[in-house]
N, C-alpha and C positions, 0 to 999 in steps of 0.2 A: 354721250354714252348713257342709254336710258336701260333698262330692264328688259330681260327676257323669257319669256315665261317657258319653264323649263318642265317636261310630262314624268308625271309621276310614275312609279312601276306599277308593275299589275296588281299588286299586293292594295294597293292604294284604294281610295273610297273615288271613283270614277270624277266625281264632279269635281274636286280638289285637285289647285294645282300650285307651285314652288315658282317664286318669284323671285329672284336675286337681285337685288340694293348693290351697286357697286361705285355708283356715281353721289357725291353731296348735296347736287341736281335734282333726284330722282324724286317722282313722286309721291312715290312709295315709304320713301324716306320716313318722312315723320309721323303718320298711322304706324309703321311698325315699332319706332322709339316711341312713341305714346303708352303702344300696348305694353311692351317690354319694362317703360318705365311706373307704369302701374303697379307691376307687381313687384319687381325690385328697387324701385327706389325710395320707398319708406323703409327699406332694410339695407339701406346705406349702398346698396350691392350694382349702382347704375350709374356709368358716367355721363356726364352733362351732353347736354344735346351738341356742340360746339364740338366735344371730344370727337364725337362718334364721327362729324364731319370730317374732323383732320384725317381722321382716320382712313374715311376712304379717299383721299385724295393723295394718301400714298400711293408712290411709287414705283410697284413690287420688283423695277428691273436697274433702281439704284440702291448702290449696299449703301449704309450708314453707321458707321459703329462698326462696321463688320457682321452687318446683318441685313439681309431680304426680308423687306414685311409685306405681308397685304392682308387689307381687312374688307369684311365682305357681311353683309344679313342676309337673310333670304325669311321670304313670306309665307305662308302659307294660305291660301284666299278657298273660299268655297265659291259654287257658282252665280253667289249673289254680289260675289268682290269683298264678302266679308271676311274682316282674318279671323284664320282660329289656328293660327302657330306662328312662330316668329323664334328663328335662334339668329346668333352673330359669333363669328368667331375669329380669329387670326392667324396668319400660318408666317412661323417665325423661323426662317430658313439661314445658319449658321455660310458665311462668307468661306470660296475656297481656300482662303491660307486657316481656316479653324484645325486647331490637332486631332488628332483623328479621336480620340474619345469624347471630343465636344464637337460632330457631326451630325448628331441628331437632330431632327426636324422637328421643330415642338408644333403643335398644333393647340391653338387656346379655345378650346370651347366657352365662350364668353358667358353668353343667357341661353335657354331652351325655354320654350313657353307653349305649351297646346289649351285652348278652351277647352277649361273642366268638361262640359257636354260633348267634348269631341275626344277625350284620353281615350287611349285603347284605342282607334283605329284608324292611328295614322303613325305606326310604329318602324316605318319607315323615314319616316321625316327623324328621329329623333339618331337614326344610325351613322355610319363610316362615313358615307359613300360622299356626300356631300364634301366633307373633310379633305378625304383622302383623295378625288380627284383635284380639288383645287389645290392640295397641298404638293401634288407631285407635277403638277402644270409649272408651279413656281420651281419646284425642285431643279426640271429641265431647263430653265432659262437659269438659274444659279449652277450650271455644270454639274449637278449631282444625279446619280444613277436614280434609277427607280427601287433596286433593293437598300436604296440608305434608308439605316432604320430612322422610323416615326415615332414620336411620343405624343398624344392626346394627351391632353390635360384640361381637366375640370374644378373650379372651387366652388364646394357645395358648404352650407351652415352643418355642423357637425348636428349628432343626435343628441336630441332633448328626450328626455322622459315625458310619455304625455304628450309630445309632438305629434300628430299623426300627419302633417304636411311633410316637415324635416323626414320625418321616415318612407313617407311616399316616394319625394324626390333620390332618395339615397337605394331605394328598391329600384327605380328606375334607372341608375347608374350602376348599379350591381349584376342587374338583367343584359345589360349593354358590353359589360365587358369590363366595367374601369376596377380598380383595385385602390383601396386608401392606402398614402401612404404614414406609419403610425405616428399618430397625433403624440405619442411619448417619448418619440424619438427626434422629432423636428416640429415646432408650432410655424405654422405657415402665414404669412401673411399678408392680407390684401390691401393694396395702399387705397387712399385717404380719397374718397372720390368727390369729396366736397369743393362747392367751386372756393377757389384760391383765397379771398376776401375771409370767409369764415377759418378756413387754415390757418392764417396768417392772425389771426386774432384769439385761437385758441389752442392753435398748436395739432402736429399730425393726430390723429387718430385712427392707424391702420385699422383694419377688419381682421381678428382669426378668425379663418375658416378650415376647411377641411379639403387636402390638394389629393382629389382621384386622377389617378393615372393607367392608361392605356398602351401598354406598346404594342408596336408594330412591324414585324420582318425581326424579331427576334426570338430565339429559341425558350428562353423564361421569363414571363412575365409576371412570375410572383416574384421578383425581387430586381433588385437595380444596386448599383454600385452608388458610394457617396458623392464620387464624383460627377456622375450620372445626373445624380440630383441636383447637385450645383448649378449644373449645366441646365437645365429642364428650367429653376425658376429663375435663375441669369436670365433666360430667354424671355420668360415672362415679363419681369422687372424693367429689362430693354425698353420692350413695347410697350410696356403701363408707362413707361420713360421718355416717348418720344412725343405723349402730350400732353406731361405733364411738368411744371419744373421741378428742376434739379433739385433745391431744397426740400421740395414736399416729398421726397424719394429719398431719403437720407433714412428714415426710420426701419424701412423693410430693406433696403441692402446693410444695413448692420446687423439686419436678423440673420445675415448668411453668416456672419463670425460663429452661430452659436448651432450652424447646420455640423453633423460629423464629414470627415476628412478622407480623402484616398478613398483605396478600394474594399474600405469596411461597408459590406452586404446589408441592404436594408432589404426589410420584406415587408410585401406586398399584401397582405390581408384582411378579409372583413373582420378576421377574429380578434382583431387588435380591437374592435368596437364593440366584442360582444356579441358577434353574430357568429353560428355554425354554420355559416353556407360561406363559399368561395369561389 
């Protein structure tokens, strides 16, 4: 199962086209984790090349846990084969005995990456569309409608003062649609992506970051219920879970002890960070 190159919409810069990674095989494979990990993993923020493998050698039509996964990248190439974008993401689709408040389909937007010289017009590549049809192909082979609602979820580095990168990336998830959820109400956590050898000799060191969330097929999407949320980085946690060990997972599912409970209403806004846009 090699790659298919997939045409861009109109919208699109003509010579550019979206290549999807779905195989551990693929050629494609390691230029796009090179690229990916160039930029994120001096920021702790890149799983090891090994990971990304398990990952696509998921599954997506056996549950596990009580949960459908599949993970997938996709390329972005210009007409010379050179990349100038690369995202990966996973779509984490709840098993049909789940209660019906913990049905949402989460969707992990993983890395998004465009060459500085190419931002701005490939604004396309950075949207739904990719997401939400792979997330609802998986959806129909787990027995679930197409109106079961979606949750997108992104972890971005919170805002620095001075930052003018942190603040770019977070203009660029704000223009999209996501919504932060408040860093004063729940600290989010991203587990410990170092390979196991260094873990085991110094102990986890999650990542706080910052969890932007999107929904989908529901009526308000400036707020979510706590239970909501539970359920959204359960999802996460799962699949950060199934390649990593158990022990090195122990520090961010304690963090849910300290998430709020039931259907106390959490809201959805940039103005929790300081910003007057929504």
């Amino acid at each position: 199962m090699g790659s298919k190159e997939i045409t861009a919409d109109s919208s699109a810069v003509q010579s550019a086209r979206q290549i999807p990674v779905r195989d551990p095989a693929d050629p494609w494979l390691l230029p796009g984790y090179e690229a990916l990990y160039q930029y994120f993993g001096e920021r702790g923020e890149m799983e090891t090349l090994e990971v990304i493998k398990d990952r696509l050698s998921w599954n997506p039509e056996k549950v596990i846990d009580g949960y459908f996964c599949r993970y997938e990248m996709v390329l972005l190439v210009d007409e010379h084969e050179r990349i100038i974008g690369v995202r990966d993401h996973s779509i984490i689709v709840p098993g049909r005995t789940a209660a019906e408040e913990q049905r949402a389909v989460v969707v992990h937007l993983s890395h998004i990456l465009i060459a500085e010289e190419e931002r701005g017009q490939h604004r396309y590549f950075l949207g739904d569309e990719i997401l939400l049809r792979t997330a609802r192909g998986l959806m129909r082979g787990a027995g679930l409608e197409d109106a079961t609602p979606i949750v997108l979820a992104a972890e971005v580095d919170p805002p620095q003062p001075g930052n003018a990168e942190r603040e770019r990336r977070l203009n660029v998830f704000r223009a999209l649609g996501y919504r932060p959820v408040a860093p004063d109400q729940v600290t989010y956590l991203q587990p410990d992506f170092r390979p196991p050898v260094l873990i085991a000799a110094s102990g986890e060191q999650p990542v706080p970051l910052l969890l932007l969330i999107k929904q989908i097929g529901r009526d308000r999407i400036d707020r979510l219920c706590a239970t909501e949320l539970r359920h959204t980085v359960s999802c996460l946690y799962h699949m950060y879970g199934r390649t990593m060990r158990a022990a090195h997972m122990k520090v961010v599912y304690a963090s849910l002890n300290s998430y709020p409970v039931g259907e106390m209403p959490l809201g959805l806004s940039w103005k929790t960070l300081g910003s007057d846009c929504d």
